[in-house]
N, C-alpha and C positions, 0 to 999 in steps of 0.2 A: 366286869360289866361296865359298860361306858354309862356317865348320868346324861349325856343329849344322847336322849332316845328318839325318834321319828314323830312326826306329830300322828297324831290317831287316825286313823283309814275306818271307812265304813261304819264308823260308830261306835269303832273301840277304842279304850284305854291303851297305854305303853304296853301291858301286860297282856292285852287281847282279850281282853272282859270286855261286856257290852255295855256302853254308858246309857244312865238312864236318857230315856224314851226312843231306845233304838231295842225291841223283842229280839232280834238273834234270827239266825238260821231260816232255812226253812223247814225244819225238822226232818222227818223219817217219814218219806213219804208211802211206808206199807201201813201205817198205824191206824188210817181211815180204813182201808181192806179189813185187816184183823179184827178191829172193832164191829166191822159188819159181822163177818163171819161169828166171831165170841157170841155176838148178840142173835142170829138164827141158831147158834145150837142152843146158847140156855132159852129159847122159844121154844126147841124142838123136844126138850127133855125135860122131865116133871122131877118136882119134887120127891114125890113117891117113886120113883125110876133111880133118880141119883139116891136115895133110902136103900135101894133093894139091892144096887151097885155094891153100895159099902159095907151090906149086910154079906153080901156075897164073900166078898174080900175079906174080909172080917172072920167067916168061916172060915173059907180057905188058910189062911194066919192061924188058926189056935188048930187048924190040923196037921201044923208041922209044913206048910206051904214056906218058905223064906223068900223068895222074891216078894209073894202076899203079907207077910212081916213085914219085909224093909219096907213098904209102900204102905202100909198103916201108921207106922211106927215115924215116917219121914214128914208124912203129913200132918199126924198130931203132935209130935214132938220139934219136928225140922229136922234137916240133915245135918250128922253128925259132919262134923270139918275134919280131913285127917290129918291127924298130929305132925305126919313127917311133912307134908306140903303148907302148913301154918306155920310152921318154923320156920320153912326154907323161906317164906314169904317174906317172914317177917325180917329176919335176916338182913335181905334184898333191901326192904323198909329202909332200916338203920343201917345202911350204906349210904343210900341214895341221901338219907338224912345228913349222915355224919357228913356226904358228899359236899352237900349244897351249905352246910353251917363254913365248911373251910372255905368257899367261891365265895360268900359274903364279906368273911372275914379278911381277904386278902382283897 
């Protein structure tokens, strides 16, 4: 990597970080939508409703239901990560690390 880098564009740093007093982007402009929408279902749905939901589910699960399982079971605990794609990830990780420790060092 060259040290005369360009001088900063639009309010970033060398690196393309945003220097302070310049906010970034314009974001993700569905985010105003979905927040609409989030906020008429939890209007439209009660407490007692999402209660009776999870009571449901819940039954279904201790009747030997396994879709009704995984979906109790992910929500109160989280989803398990699977073993063989956490490796492969990680892998890739300490590559791309080992990658970028040699491009500094030379």
């Amino acid at each position: 990597m060259s040290d005369s880098l360009p001088a900063p564009v639009s309010g970033r740093d060398s690196t393309g970080r945003f220097l302070p007093g310049h906010p970034g982007g314009p974001g993700n402009p569905h985010v105003a939508q979905v927040a609409r929408l989030r906020s008429a279902m939890l209007r439209a749905v009660s407490e007692d409703q999402i209660q009776a939901v999870v009571s449901k589910l819940l039954e279904l699960a201790l009747r030997g239901n396994v879709p009704a399982s995984r979906e109790i079971l992910d929500r109160c605990l989280g989803r398990a990560a699977d073993a063989a794609d956490f490796l492969e990830r990680l892998e890739r990780l300490e590559a791309l690390l080992a990658a970028a420790a040699i491009r500094r060092v030379s």
